[in-house]
Rosetta silent file (secondary structure, phi, psi, omega in degrees, C-alpha in Angstrom):
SEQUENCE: XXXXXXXXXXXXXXXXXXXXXXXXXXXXXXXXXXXXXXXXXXXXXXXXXXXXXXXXXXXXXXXXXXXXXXXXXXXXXXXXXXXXXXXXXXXXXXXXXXXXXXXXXXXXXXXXXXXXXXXXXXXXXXXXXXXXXXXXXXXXXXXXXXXXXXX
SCORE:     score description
SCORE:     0.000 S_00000001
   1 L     0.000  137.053  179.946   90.890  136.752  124.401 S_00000001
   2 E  -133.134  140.105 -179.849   89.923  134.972  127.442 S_00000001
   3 E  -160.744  170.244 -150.018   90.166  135.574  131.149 S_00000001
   4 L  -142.269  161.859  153.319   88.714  134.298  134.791 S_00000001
   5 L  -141.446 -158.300 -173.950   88.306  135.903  138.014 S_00000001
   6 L   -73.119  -28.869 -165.656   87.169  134.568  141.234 S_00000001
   7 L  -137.279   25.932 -172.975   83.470  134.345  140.551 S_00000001
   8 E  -148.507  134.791 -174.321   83.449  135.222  136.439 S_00000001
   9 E  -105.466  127.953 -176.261   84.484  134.253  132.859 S_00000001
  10 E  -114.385  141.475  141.225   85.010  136.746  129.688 S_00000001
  11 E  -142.210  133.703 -176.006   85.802  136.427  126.864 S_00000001
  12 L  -111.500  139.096  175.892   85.900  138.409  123.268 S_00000001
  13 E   -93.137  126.656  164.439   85.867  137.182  119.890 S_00000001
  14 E  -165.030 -145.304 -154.920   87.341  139.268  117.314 S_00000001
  15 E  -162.947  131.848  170.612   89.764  139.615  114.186 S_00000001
  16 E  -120.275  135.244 -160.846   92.970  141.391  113.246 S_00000001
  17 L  -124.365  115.888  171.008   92.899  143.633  110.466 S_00000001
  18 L    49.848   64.021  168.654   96.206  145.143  109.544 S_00000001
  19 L    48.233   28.621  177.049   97.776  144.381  113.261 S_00000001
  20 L  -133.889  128.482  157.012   94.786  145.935  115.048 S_00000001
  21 E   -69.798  101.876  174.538   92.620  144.192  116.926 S_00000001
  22 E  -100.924  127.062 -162.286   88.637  144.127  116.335 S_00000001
  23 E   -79.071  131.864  176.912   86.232  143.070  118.734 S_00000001
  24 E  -113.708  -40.936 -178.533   83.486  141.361  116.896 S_00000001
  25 E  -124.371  128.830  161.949   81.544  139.527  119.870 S_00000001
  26 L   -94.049  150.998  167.521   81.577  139.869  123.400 S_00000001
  27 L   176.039  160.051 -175.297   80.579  137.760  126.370 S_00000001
  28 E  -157.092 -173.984 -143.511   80.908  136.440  130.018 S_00000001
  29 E  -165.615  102.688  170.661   79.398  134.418  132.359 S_00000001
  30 E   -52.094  138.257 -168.722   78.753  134.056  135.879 S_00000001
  31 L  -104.587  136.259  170.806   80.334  131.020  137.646 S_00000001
  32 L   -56.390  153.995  139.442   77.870  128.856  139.603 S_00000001
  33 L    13.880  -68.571 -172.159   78.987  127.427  143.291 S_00000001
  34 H   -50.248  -85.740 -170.039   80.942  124.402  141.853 S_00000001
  35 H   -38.011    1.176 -138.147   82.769  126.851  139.424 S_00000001
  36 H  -139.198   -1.959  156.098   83.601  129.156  141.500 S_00000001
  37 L   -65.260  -46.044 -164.583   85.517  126.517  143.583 S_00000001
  38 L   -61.255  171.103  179.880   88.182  125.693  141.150 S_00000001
  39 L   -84.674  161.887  168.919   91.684  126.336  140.725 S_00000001
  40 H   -42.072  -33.988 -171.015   92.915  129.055  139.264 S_00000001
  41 H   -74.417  -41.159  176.461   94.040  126.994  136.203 S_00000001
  42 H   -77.505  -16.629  150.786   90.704  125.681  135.875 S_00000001
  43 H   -79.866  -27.780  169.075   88.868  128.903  135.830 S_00000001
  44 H   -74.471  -28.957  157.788   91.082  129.667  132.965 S_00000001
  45 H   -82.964   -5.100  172.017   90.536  126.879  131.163 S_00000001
  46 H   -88.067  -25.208 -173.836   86.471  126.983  131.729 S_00000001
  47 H   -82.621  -46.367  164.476   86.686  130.773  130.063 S_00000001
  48 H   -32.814  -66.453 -148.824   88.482  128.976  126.940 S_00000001
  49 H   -84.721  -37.972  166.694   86.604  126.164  126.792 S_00000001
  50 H   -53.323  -61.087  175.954   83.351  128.746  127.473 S_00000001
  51 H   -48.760  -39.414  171.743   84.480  130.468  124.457 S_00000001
  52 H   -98.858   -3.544  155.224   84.615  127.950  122.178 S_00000001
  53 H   -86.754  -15.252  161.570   81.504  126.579  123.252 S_00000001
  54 H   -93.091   -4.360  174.516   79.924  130.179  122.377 S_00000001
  55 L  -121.051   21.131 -178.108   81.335  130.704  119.251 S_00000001
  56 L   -58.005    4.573  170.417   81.812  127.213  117.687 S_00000001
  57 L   -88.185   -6.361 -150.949   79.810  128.225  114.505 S_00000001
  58 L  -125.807  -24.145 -162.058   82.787  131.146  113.889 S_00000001
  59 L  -102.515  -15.177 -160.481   85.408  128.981  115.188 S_00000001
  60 L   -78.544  146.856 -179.602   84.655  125.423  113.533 S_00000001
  61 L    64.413  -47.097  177.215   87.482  125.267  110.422 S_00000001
  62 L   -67.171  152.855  170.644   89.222  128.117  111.323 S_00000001
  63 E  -115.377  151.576 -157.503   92.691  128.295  112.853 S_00000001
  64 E  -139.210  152.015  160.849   92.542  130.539  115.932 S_00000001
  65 E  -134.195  158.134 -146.596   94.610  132.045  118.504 S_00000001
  66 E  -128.884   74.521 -163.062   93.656  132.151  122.249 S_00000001
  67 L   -94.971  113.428  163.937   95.204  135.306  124.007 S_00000001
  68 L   -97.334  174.597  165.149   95.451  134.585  127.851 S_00000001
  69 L  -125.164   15.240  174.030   97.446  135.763  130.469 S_00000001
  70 L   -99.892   83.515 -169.251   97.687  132.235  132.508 S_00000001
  71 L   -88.033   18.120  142.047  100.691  130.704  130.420 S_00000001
  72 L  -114.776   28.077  161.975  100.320  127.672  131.871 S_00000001
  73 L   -64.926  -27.058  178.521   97.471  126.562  129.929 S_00000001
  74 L   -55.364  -36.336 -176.045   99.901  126.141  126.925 S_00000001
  75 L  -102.848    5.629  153.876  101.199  123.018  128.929 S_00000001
  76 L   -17.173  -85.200 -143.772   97.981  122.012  129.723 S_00000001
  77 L   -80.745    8.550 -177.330   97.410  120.041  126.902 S_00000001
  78 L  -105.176    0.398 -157.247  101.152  118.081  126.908 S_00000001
  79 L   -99.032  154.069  172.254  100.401  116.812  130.865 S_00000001
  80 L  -120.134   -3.057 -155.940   98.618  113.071  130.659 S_00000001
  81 L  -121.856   54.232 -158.295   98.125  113.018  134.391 S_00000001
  82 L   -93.655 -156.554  158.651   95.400  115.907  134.804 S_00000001
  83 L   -76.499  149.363  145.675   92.059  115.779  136.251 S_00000001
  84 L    -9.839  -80.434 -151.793   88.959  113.975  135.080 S_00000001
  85 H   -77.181   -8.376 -173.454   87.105  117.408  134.093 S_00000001
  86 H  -103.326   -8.275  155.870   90.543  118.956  132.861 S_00000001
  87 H   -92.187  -34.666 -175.287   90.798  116.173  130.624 S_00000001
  88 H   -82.559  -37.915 -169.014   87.148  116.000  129.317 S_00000001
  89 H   -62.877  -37.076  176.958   87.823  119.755  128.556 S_00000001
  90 H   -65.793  -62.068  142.633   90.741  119.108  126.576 S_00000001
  91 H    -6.764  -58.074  148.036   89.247  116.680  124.719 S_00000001
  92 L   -53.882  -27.262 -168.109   86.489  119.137  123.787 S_00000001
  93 L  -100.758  -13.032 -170.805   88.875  121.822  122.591 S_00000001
  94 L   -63.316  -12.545 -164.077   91.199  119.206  120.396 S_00000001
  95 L   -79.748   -3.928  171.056   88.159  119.570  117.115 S_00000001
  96 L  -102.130  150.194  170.163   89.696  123.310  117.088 S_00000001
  97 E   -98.199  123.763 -157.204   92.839  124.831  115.680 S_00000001
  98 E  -167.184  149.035 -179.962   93.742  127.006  117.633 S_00000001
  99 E  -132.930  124.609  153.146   97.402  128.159  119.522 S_00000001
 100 E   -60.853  122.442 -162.983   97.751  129.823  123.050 S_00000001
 101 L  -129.690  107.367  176.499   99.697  133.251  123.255 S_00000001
 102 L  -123.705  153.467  179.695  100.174  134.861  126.281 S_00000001
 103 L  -108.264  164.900 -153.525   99.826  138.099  127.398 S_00000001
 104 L   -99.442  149.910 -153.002   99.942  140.338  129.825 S_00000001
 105 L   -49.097  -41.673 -156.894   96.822  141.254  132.275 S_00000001
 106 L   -79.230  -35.409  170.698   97.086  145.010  130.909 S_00000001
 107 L   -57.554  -40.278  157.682   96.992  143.677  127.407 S_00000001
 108 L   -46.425   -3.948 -142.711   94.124  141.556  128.063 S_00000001
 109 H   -58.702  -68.628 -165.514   91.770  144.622  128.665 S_00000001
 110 H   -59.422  -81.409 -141.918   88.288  143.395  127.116 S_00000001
 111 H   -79.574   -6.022  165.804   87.944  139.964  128.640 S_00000001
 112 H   -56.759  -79.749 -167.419   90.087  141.190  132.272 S_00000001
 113 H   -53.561  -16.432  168.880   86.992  143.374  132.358 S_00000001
 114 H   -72.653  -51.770  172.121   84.246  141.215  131.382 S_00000001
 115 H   -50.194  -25.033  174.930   85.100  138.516  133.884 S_00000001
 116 H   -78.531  -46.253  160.483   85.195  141.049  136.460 S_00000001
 117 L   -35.789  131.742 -172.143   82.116  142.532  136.290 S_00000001
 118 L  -102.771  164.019 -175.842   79.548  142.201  139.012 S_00000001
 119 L  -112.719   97.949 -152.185   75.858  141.231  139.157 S_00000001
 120 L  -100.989   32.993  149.397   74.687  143.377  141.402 S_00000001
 121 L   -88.474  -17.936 -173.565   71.112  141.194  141.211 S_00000001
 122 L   -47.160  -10.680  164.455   72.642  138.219  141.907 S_00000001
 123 L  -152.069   38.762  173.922   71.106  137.397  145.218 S_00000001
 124 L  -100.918  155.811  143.436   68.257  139.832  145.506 S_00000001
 125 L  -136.837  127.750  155.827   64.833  138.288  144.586 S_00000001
 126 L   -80.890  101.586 -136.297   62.147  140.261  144.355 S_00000001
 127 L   -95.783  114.773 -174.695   59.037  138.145  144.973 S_00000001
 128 L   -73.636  155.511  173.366   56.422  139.798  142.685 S_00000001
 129 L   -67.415  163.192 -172.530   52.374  139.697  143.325 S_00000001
 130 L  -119.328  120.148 -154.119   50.503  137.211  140.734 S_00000001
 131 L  -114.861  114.393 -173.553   47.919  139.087  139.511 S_00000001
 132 L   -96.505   -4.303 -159.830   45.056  136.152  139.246 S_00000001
 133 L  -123.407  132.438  165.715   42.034  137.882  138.452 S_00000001
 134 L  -158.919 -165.076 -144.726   41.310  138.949  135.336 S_00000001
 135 L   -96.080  134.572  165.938   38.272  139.698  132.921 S_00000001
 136 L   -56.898  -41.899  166.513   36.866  136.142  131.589 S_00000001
 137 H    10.905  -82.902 -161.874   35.331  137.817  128.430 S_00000001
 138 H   -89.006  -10.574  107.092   37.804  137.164  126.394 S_00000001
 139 H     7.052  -61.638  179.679   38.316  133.601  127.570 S_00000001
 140 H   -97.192    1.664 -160.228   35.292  132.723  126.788 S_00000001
 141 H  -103.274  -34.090  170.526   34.621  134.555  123.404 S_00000001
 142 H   -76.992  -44.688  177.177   38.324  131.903  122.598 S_00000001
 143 H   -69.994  -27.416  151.315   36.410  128.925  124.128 S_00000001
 144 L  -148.902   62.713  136.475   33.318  129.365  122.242 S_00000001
 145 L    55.083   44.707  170.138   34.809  130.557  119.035 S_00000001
 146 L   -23.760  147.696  166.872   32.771  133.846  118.912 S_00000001
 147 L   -73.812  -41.402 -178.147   32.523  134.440  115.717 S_00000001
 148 L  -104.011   37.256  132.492   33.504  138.426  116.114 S_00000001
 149 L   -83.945  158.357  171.443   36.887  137.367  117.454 S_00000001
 150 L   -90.718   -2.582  158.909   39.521  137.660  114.937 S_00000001
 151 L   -95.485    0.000    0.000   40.829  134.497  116.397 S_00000001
């Protein structure tokens, strides 16, 4: 499952055992500046393409399915006259087997909500003190290889 929002990407890895889904991995991603620019189609295709860049050891070999709720990623890959970076992405995702199925936002529940989630650190910084002084002892007991250090 994969899904975008204006300034986030989600996505969950998981398996279906006897028509139930199971969540094996989770994960999202903030989008930088750049990212956070894009079209809608292209935040949906960066949570994909995020996805199979975090789980290509589980995904390599395997046939896969890709449940979005942006169904025109399916036609994505049949267009020749896309963008540069919507091309290089495509490119990236042909080494997988894998088929887009889409679904509806409500359906979508895990990776709607991962992408959504805010960082509510995301532009504080807290500029800590540097604490510079501290006792040379054991500095110098490393520098000339006391014998009754244990290093």
């Amino acid at each position: 499952m994969c899904d975008a929002s204006d300034y986030a990407v989600g996505t969950v890895l998981g398996q279906r055992i006897e028509k139930h889904f199971r969540p094996i991995y989770y994960a999202s991603k903030t989008m930088n500046q750049a990212e956070a620019n894009y079209t809608t189609t292209e935040k949906e295709i960066l949570a994909v393409v995020y996805a199979f860049e975090k789980f290509r050891s589980y995904l390599t070999m395997n046939k896969s399915i890709v449940y979005t709720d942006h169904s025109a990623l399916k036609y994505l890959f049949a267009k020749k006259d896309a963008k540069a970076r919507l091309l290089r992405w495509i490119l990236l995702l042909q080494e997988f087997d894998f088929k887009f199925i889409d679904t509806r936002g409500a359906e979508n529940y895990a990776a709607d909500h991962l992408s959504r989630l805010e960082n509510p650190y995301e532009n504080t910084f807290d500029p800590k003190e540097i604490n510079e002084t501290f006792p040379l002892e054991s500095l110098n007991k490393v520098a000339h290889k006391d014998p009754s250090t244990p290093w």
